[in-house]
SERO-4910 file (N, C-alpha, C, O; in steps of 0.05 Angstrom, whole numbers):
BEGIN
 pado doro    nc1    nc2    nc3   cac1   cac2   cac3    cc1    cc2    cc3    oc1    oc2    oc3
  Unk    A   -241   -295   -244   -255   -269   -242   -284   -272   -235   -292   -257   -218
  Unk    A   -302   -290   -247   -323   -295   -243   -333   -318   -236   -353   -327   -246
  Unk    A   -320   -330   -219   -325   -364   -210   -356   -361   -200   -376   -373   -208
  Unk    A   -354   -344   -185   -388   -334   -169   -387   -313   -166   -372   -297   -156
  Unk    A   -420   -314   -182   -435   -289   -191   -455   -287   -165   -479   -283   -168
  Unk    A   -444   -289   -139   -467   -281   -117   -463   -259   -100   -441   -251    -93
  Unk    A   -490   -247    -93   -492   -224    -71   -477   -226    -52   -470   -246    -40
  Unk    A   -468   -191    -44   -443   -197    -23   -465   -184      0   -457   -185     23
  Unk    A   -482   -176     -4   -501   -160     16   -521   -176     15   -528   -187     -6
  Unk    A   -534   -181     37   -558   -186     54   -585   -181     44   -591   -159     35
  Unk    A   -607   -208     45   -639   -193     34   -638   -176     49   -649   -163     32
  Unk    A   -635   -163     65   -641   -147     92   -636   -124     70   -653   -107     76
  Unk    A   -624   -117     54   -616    -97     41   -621   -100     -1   -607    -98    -21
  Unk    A   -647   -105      4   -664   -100    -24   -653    -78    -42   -641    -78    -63
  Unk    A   -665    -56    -23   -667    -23    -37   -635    -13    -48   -631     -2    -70
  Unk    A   -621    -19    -33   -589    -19    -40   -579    -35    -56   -560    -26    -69
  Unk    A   -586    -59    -60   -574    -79    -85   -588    -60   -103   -573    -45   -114
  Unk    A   -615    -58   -110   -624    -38   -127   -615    -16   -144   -614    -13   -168
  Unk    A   -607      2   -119   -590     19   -128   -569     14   -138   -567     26   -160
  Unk    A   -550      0   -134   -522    -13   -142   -533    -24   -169   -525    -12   -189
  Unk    A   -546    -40   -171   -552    -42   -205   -563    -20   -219   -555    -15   -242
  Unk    A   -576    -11   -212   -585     20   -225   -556     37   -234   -549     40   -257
  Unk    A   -541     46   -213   -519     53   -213   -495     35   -232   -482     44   -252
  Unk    A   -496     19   -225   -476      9   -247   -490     -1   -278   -476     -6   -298
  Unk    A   -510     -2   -277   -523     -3   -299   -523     24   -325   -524     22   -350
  Unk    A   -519     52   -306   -514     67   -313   -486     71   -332   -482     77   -356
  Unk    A   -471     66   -313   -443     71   -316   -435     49   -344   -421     58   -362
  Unk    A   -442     26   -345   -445     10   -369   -450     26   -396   -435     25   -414
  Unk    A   -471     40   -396   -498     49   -419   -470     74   -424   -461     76   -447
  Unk    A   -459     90   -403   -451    110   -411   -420    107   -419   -405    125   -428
  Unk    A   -416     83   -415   -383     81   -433   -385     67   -451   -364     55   -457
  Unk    A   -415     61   -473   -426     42   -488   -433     69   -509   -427     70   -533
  Unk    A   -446     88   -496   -453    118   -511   -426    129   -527   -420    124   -550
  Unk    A   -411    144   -507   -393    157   -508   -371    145   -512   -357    157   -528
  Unk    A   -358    118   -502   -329    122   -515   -339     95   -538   -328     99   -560
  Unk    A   -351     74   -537   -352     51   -557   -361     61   -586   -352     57   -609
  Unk    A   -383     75   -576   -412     76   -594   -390    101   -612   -377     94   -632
  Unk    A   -390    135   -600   -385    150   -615   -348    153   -610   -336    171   -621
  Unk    A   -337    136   -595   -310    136   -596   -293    116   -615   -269    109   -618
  Unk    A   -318    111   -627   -311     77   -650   -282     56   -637   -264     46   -649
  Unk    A   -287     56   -611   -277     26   -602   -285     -2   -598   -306    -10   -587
  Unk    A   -270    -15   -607   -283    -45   -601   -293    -54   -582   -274    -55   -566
  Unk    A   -314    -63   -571   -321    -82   -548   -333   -107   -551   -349   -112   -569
  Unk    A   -327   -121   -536   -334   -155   -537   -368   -160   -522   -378   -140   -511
  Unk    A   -378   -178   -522   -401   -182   -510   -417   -177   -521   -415   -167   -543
  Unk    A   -452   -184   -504   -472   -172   -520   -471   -144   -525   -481   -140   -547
  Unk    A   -465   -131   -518   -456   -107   -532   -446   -102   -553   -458    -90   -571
  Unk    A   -416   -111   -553   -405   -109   -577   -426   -126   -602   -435   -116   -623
  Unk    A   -431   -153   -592   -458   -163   -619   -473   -141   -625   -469   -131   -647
  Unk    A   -490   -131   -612   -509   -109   -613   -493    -93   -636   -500    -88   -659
  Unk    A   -468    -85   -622   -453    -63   -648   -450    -81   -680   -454    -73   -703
  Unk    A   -443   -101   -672   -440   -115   -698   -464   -115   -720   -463   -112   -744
  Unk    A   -483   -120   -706   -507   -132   -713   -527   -103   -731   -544   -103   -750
  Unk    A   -513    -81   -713   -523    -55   -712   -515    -43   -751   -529    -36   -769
  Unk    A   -479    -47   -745   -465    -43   -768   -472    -58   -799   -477    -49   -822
  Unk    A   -470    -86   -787   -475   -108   -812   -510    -97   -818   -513    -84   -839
  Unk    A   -532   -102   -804   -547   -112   -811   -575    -77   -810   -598    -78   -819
  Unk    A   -564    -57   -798   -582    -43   -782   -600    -38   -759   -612    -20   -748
  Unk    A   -595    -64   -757   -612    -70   -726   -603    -52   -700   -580    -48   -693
  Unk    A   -632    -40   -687   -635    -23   -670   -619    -29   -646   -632    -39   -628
  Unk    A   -592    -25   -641   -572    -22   -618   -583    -37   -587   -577    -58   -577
  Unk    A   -598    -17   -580   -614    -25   -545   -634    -45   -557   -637    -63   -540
  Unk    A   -645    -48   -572   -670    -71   -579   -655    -96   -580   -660   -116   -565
  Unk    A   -632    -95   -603   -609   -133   -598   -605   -138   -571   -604   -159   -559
  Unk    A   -603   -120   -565   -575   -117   -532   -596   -126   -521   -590   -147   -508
  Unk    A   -624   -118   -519   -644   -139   -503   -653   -159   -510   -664   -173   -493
  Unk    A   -651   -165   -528   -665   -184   -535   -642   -221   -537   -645   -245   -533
  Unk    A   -622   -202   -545   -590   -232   -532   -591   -230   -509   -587   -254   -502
  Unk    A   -595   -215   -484   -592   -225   -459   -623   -243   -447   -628   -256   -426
  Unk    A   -640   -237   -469   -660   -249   -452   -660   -275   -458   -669   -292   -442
  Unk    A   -649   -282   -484   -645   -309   -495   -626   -320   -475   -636   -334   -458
  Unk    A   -598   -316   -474   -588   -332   -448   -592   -325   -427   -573   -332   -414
  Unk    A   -611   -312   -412   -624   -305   -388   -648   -336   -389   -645   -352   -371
  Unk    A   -663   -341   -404   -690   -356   -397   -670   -383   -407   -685   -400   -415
  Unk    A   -646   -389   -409   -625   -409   -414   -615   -418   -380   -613   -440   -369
  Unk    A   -612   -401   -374   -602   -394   -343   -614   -393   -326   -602   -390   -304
  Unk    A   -641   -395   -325   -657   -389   -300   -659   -411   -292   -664   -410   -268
  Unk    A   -657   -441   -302   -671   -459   -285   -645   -471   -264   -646   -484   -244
  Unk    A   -625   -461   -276   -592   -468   -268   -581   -450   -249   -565   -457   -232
  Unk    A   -592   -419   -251   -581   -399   -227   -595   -394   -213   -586   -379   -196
  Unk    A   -622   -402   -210   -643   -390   -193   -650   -364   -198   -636   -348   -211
  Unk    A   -682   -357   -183   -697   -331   -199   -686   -298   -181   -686   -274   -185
  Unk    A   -679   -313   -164   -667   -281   -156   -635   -267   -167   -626   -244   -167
  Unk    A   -626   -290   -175   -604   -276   -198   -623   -273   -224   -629   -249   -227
  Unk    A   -635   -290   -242   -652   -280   -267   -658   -256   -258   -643   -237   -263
  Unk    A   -685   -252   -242   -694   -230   -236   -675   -195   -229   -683   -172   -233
  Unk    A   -648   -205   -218   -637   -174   -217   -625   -181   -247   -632   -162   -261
  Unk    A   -614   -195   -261   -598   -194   -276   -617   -184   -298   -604   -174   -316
  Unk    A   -640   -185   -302   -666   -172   -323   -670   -148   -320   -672   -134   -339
  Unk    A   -671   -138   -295   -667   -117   -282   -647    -91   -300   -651    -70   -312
  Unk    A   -623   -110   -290   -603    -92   -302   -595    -85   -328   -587    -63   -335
  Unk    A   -599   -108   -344   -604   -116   -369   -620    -97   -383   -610    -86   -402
  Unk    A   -645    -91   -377   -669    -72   -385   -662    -38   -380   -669    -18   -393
  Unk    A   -645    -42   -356   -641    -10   -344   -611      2   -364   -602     25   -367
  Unk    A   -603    -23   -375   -579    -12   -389   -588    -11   -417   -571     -1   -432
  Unk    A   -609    -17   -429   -614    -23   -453   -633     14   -459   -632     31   -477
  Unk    A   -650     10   -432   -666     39   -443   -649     57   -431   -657     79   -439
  Unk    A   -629     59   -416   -608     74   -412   -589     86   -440   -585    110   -445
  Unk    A   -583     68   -453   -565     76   -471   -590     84   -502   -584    101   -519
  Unk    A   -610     72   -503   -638     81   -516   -634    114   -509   -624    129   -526
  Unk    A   -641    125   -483   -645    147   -478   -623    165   -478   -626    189   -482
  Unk    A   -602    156   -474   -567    170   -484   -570    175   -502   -570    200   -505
  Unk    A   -575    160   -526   -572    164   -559   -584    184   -568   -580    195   -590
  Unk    A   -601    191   -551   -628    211   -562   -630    237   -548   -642    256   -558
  Unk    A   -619    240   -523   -621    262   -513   -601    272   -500   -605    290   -483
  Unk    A   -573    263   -506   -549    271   -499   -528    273   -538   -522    255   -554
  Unk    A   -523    300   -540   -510    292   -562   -476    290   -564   -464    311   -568
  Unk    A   -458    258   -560   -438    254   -553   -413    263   -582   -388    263   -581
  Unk    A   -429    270   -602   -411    258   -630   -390    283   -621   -366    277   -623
  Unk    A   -392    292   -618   -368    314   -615   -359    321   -595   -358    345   -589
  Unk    A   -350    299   -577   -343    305   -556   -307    301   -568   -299    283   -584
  Unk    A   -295    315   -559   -272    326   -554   -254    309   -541   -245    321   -521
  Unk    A   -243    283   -545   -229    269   -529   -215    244   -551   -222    227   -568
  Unk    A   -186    253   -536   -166    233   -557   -178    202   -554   -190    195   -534
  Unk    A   -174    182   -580   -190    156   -578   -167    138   -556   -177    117   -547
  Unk    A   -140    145   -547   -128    122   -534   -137    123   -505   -139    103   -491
  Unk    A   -142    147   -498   -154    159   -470   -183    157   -473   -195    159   -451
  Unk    A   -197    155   -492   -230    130   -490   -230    116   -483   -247    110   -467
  Unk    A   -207     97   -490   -202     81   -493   -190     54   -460   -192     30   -453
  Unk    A   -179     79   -450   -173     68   -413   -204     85   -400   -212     77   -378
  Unk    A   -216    101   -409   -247    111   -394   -262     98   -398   -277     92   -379
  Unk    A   -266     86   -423   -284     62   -427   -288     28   -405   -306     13   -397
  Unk    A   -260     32   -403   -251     12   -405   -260     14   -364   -266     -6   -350
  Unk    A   -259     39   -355   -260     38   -325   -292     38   -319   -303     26   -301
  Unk    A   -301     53   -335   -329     59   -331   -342     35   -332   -354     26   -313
  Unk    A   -341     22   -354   -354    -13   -362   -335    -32   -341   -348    -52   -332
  Unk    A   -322    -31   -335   -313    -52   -315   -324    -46   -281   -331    -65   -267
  Unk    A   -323    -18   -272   -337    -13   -258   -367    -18   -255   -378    -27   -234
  Unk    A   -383    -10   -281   -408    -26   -278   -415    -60   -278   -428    -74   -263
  Unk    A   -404    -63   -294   -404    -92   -288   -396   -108   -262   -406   -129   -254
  Unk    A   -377    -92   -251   -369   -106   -224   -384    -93   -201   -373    -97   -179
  Unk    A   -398    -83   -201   -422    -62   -188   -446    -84   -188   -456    -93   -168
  Unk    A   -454    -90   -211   -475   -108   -218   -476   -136   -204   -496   -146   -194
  Unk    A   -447   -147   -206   -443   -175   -193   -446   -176   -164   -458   -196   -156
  Unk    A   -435   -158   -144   -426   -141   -122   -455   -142   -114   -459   -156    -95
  Unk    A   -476   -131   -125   -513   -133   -119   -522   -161   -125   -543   -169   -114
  Unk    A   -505   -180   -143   -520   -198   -149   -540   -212   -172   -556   -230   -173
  Unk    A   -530   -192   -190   -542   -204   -216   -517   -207   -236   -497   -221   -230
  Unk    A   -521   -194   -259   -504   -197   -277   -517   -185   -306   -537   -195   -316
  Unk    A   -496   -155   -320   -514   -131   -333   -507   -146   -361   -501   -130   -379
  Unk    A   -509   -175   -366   -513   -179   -388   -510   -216   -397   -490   -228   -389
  Unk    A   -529   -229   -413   -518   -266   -410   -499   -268   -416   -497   -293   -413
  Unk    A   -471   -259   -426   -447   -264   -427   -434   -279   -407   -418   -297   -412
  Unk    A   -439   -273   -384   -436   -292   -355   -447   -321   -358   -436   -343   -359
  Unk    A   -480   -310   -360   -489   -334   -353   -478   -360   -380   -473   -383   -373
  Unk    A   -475   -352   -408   -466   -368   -430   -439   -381   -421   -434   -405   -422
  Unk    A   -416   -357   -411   -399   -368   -403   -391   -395   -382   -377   -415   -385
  Unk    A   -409   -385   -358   -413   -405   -341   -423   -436   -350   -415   -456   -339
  Unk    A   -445   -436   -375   -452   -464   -386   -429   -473   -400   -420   -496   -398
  Unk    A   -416   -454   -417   -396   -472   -428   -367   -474   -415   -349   -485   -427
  Unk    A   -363   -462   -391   -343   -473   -370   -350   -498   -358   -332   -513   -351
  Unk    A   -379   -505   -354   -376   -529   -339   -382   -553   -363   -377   -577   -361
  Unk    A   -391   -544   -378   -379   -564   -403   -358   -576   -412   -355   -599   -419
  Unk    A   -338   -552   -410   -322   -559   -419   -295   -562   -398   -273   -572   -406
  Unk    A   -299   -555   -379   -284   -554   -353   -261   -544   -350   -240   -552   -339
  Unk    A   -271   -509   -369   -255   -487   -369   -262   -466   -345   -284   -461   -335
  Unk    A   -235   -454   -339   -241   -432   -329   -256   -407   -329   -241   -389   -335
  Unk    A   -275   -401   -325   -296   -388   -338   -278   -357   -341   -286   -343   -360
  Unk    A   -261   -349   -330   -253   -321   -341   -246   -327   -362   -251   -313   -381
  Unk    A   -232   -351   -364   -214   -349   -400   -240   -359   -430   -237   -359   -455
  Unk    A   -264   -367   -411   -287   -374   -432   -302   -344   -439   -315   -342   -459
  Unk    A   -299   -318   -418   -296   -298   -421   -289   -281   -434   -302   -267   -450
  Unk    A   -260   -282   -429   -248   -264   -449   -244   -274   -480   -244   -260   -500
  Unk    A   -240   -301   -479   -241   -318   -508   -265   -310   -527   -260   -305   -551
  Unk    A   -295   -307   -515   -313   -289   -530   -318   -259   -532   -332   -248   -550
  Unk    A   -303   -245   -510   -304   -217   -519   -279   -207   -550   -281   -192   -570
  Unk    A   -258   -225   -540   -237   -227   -558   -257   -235   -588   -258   -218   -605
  Unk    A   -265   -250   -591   -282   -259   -606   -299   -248   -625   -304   -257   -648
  Unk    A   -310   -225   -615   -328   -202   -622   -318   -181   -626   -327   -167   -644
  Unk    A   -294   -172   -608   -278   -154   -625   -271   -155   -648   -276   -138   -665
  Unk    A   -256   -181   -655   -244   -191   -679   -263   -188   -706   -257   -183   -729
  Unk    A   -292   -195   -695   -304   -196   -717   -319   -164   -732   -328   -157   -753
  Unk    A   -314   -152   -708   -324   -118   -715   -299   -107   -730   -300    -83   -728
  Unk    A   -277   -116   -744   -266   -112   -748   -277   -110   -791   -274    -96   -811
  Unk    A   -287   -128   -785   -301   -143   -811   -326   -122   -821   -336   -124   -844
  Unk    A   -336   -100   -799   -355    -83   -805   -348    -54   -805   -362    -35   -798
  Unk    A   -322    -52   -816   -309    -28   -827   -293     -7   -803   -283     15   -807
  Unk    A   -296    -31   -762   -267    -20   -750   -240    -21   -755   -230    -43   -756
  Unk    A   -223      3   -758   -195    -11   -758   -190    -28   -735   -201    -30   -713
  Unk    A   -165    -40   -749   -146    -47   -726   -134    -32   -701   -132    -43   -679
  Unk    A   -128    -14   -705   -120     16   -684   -148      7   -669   -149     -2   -646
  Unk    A   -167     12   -682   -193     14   -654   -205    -18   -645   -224    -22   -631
  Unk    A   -187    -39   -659   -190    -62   -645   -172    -71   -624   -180    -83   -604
  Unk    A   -148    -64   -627   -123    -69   -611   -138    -44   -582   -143    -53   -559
  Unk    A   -142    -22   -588   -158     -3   -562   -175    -17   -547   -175    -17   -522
  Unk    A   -199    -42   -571   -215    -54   -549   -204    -76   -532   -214    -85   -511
  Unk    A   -173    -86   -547   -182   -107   -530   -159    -96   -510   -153   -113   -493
  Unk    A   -139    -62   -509   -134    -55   -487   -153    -42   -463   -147    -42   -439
  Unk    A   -178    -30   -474   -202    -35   -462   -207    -54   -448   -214    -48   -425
  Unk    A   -207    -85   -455   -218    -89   -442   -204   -107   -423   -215   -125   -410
  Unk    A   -179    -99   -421   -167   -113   -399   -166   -103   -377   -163   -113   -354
  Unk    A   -167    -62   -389   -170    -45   -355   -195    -54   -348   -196    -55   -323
  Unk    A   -216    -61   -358   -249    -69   -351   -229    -97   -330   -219    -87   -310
  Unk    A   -226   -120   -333   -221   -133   -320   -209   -131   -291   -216   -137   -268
  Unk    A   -184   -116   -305   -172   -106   -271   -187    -82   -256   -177    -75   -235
  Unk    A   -211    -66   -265   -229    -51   -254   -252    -70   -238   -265    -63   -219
  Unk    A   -254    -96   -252   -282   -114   -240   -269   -126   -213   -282   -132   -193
  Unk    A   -243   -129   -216   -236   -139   -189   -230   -124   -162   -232   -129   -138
  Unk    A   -223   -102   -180   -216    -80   -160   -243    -77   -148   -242    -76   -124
  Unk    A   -270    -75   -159   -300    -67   -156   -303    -86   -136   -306    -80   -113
  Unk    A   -302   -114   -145   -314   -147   -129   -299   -138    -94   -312   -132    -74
  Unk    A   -273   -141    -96   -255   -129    -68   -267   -114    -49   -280   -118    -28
  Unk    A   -255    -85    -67   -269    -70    -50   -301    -66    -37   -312    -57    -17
  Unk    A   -305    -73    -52   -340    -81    -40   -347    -98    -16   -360    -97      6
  Unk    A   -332   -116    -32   -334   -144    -12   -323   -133     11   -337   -137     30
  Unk    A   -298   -121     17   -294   -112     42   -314    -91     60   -318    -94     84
  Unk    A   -327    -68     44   -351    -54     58   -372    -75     64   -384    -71     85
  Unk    A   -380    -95     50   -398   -107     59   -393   -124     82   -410   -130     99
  Unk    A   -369   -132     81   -360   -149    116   -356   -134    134   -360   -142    157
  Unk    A   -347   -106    127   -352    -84    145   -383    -75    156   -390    -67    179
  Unk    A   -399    -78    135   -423    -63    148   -441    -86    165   -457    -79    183
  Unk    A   -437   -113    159   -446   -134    170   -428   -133    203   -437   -148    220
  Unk    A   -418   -125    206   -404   -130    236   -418   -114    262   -409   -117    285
***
């Protein structure tokens, strides 16, 4: 799924990778608001930590979420080079005060929507951003980049070093008063996220060999 995390578009096209992380950065923050945050489903990743961390300990949601990617971000930079660090901080930051500014000026708690059908919206919206993000060339969170060090460590497949830690974090939000019903959701969550990131990487990748011709 994620062997390579590189740009499918051209420096020639700055302002548009831009946008594409902006854009999918978005789309991240808002299925992090609405179906994780006030849909009480499980998610894996710095995110889901963030939730854990949020539940167990009180710590401020978008403040963890930045502050774990920057830790394996300045882990990663001397190994991926600065123009992945640089969009992947980018995105990182835009999703952190993104879902900052959701929390506060959108009010989701009562939104009106069964949790198993969050539960496949979540699951499209976050896989779509994420594969939006890679597609530009960064990556909207160090979960990648962690994964990638301990794939070539250990001379695993990095999707299954992947999903082995989102699995991971679900399991343990379980421990901070989610049921099971909304852990079994995340981790059907997060397999439509998966088959949404590839569908994203594809189709992209084909407009981009298209617009290059």
């Amino acid at each position: 799924m994620l062997k390579a995390v590189k740009p499918l578009f051209t420096h020639k096209m700055p302002l548009f990778e831009y946008m594409l992380l902006s854009f999918g950065s978005l789309c991240i923050a808002m299925s992090v608001i609405i179906f994780f945050k006030h849909g009480h489903i499980a998610v894996g990743g710095p995110i889901g930590l963030s939730i854990l961390l949020k539940e167990a300990y009180g710590i401020n949601l978008s403040l963890s979420y930045l502050l774990i990617n920057i830790c394996f971000f300045i882990i990663g930079y001397k190994k991926y080079g600065a123009a992945f660090f640089i969009k992947s901080m980018y995105a990182t930051v835009f999703v952190s005060l993104s879902i900052h500014l959701f929390s506060y000026v959108f009010d989701f708690k009562h939104l009106d929507l069964h949790i198993f059908l969050a539960a496949i919206y979540s699951g499209v919206l976050f896989g779509a951003g994420v594969g939006i993000v890679i597609v530009a060339g960064g990556s909207p969170g160090a979960w990648t980049t962690m994964a990638k060090l301990i794939s070539s460590l250990l001379g695993t497949n990095i999707g299954i070093v992947v999903f082995t830690l989102d699995i991971t974090i679900i399991l343990l939000l379980s421990f901070v008063g989610l049921s099971w019903y909304a852990i079994f959701l995340g981790m059907g969550s997060l397999l439509v996220s998966v088959v949404v990131i590839e569908v994203c990487i594809y189709g992209l990748a084909k407009l981009a060999t298209r617009s290059s011709c």
